[in-house]
N, C-alpha and C positions, 0 to 999 in steps of 0.2 A: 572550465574543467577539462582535464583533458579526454579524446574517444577511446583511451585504453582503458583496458579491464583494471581496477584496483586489484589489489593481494588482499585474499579469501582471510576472514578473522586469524590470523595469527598465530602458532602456539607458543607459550612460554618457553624460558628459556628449560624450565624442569615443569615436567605436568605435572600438576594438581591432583589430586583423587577429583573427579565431580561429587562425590557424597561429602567431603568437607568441603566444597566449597559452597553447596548446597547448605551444611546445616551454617558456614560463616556468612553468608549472605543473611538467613533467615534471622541470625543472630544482630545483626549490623542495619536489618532493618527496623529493630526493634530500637536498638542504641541510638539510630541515626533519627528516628521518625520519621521513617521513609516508606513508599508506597511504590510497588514496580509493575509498573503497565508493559504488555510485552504485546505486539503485532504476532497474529497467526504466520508469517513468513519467518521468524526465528527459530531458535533450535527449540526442538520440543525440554529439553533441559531446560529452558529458562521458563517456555511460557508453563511450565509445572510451578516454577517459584514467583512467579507473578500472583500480584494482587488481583488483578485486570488481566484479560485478553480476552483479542476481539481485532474487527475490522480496523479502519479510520475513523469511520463514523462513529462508533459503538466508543474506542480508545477518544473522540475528542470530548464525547459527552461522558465517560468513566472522567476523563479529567477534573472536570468540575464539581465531581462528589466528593473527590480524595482530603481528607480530614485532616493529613499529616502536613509536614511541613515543608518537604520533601518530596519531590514524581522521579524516579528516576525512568525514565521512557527507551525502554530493548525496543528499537528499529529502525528508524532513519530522520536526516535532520528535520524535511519540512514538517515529519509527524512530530517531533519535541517540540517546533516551534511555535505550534498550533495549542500543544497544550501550556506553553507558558504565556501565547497570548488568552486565553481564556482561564488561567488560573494567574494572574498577574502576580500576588503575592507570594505566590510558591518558587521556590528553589526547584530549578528544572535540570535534571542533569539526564546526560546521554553518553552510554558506554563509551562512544567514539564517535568526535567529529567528521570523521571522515565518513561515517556512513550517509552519503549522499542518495542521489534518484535519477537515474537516466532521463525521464519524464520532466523532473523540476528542472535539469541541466539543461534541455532542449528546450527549452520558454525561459530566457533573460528578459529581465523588467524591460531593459533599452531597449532591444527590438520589440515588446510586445508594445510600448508607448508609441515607436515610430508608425507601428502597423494599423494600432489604433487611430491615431493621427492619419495616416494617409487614407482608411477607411473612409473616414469622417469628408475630407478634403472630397473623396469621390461619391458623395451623397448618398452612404449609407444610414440606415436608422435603425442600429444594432444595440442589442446587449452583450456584454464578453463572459460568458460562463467559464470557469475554471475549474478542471478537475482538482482534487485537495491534493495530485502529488506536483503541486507548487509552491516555490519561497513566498515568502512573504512579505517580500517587495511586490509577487508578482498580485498578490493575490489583493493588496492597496490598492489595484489599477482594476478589479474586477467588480463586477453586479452581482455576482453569484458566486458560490463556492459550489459544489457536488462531489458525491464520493459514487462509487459502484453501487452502494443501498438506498440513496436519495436520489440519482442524479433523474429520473423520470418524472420524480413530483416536484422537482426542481424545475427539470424543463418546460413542466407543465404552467409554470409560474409566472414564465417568464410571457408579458402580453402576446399576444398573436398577431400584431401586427410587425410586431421586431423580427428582423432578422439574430440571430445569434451567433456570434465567435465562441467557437468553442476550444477550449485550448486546456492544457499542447497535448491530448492523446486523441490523433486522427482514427484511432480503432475503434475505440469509445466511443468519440463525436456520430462516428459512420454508424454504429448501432444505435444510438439515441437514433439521429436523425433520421433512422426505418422504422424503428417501433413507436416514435411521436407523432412522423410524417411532418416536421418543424424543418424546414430549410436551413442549413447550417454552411456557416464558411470554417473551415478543420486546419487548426494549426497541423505543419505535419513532424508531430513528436511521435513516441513510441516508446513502449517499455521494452528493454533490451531484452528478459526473460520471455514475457509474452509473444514476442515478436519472433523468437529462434524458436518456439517450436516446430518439430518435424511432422509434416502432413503425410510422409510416404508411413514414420511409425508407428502414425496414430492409428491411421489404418490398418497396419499390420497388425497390430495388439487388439483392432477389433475385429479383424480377423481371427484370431487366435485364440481369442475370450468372448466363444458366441455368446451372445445373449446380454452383453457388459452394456451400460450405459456412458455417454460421454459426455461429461460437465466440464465446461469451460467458464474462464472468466471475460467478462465483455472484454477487457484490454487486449484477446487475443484478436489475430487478421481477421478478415472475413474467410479465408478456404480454411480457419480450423472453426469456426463458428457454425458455417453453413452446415457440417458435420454433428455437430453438437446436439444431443438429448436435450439438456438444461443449460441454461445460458446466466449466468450471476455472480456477483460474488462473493468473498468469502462467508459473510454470514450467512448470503444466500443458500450457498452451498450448505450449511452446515444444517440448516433445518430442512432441505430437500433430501437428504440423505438418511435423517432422523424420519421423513414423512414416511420411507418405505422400509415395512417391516420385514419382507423375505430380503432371506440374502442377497445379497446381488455383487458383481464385480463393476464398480466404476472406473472409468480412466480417468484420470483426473488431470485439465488444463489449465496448471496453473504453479504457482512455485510449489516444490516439493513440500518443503517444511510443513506447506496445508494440510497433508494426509495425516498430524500427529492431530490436531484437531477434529479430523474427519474420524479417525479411528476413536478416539476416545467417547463422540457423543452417537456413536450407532459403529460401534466395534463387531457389529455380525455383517458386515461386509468386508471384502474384498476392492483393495485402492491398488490401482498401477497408474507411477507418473507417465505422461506423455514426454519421453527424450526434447531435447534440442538439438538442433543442425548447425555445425558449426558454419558460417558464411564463406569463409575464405579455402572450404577443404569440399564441404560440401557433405562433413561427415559427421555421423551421430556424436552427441557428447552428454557430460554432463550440464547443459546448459540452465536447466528449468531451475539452477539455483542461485538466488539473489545473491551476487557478491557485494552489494552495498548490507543486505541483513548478513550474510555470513561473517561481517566485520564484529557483531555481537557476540561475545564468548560469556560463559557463567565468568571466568576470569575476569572479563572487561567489568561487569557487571558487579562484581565483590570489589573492584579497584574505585570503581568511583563512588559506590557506597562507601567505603573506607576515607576515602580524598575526599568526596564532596566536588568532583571535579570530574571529565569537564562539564561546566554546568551553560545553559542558553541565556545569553543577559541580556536585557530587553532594548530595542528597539526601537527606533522615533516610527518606522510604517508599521510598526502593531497595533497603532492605536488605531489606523486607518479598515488594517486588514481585518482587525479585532469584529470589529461591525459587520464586514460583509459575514465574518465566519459565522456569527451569530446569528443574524439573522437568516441562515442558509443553512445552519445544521443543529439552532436549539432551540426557532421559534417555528 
């Protein structure tokens, strides 16, 4: 994949109303016998016409309830591919292929085998835990699967005499590995969102907004973590915010698109994103929004309910991956 930025979902060549696309979709899932699982990182437009939304975790086990015949899955590829390896009979389609994963791009199967290999050569006696934003080749070569809602009683799982590879988000691994006290070797990936947030703005805005609390998602560095109130994420987030009943201003670390979930299940608060920094300027931006989920439009979304396309067609390493996923996120 290449390290440029993709182009943000698209507009058509003539826009749409979203109220008719909204009632053509609703209409098309009825027609199609389709079922649409949407990732809280999407537009708050889609995950309203979803069947499902929710985390990773929450979206891989919503998969296997789905009745229809049909998933069509708003957010990114390794999350489709995850639910047509655990719903194998179903027709899996995804707004757009291209919505890939900075995380899943930085862990290629080839190099995760060589490293495994070479580990091994140098007498380790490890397990390789995988966060879930991995392909599913990668995920064929791993012991574990974990998402931000399991990955504690996952790691807790793994024997204690193992060492553990944990891979590919070094942000992630580095806070497992303080809050388990489990020795870890940290592939070094990164969520491109996560990773540009601004530490000078976060602080300013809690400057700004005495009294605010700061929620971040583990995949953030450690100088915006260290900073942070509550630390989880996003379902975590969504019942920490529901736990407190006075108002309060949160800032919130993590893709923008979060705050349409935040608001809706405890709307008597106050949500401000934390900016991104752009790297090469050194200057604020809009970064905290996923350009792999931005590629989701109600559009994309009405196109392949209508087409049937493009759809995930199965794979010789799902049958492999299928088992870790299982037994990692449904038993």
């Amino acid at each position: 994949m290449p390290s440029t930025l993709p182009i943000l979902g698209q507009a058509s060549a003539v826009d749409e109303d979203p109220l008719d696309l909204i009632d053509e979709i609703e209409r098309l899932k009825k027609d199609k016998d389709a079922t649409i699982l949407a990732h809280f990182y999407v537009d708050g437009d889609i995950q309203d016409v979803a069947d499902f939304t929710g985390d990773s975790l929450k979206l891989a086990r919503d998969a296997t309830k789905v009745t229809t015949s049909t998933i069509v899955f708003s957010g990114v590829h390794f999350m489709a591919e995850t639910a047509k390896m655990l719903s194998p009979t179903k027709r899996v389609l995804l707004p757009d292929l291209l919505a890939g994963c900075s995380l899943a791009d930085s862990c290629q199967p080839e190099e995760l085998a060589k490293f495994q290999q070479k580990l091994r050569a140098e007498g380790h006696d490890f397990e390789t835990v995988a966060y879930i934003n991995t392909s599913a080749a990668v995920k064929s070569l791993v012991d574990w699967i974990v998402t931000s809602g399991n990955a504690r009683e996952i790691i807790d799982r793994v024997p204690a005499g193992k060492e553990i590879l944990f891979v590919p988000d070094q942000h992630l691994g580095r806070y497992l590995s303080e809050v388990s006290g489990r020795k870890m070797i940290l592939w070094p990936g990164a969520c491109m969102v996560h990773e540009m947030f601004s530490i000078q703005d976060m602080l300013r805005a809690k400057r700004n907004n005495p009294g605010s609390r700061i929620i971040a998602h583990p995949e953030c560095p450690v100088n915006i973590l260290e900073h942070a109130d509550f630390i989880g994420g996003t379902e975590a987030m969504r019942k920490h915010v529901a736990s407190v009943a006075e108002s309060q201003t949160f800032l919130v670390a993590t893709e923008a698109n979060m705050i349409h979930p935040l608001q809706k299940i405890a709307p008597q608060h106050n949500y401000v994103p934390i900016p991104g920094l752009m790297v090469s300027s050194g200057e604020t931006c809009a970064c905290n929004r996923c350009p792999h989920m931005s590629r989701n439009t109600l559009q994309k979304v009405r196109d392949c309910l209508r087409d049937g396309r493009p759809e995930i067609e199965w794979n010789p390493c799902f049958d492999k991956a299928r088992a870790v996923v299982e037994k990692s996120l449904l038993k």
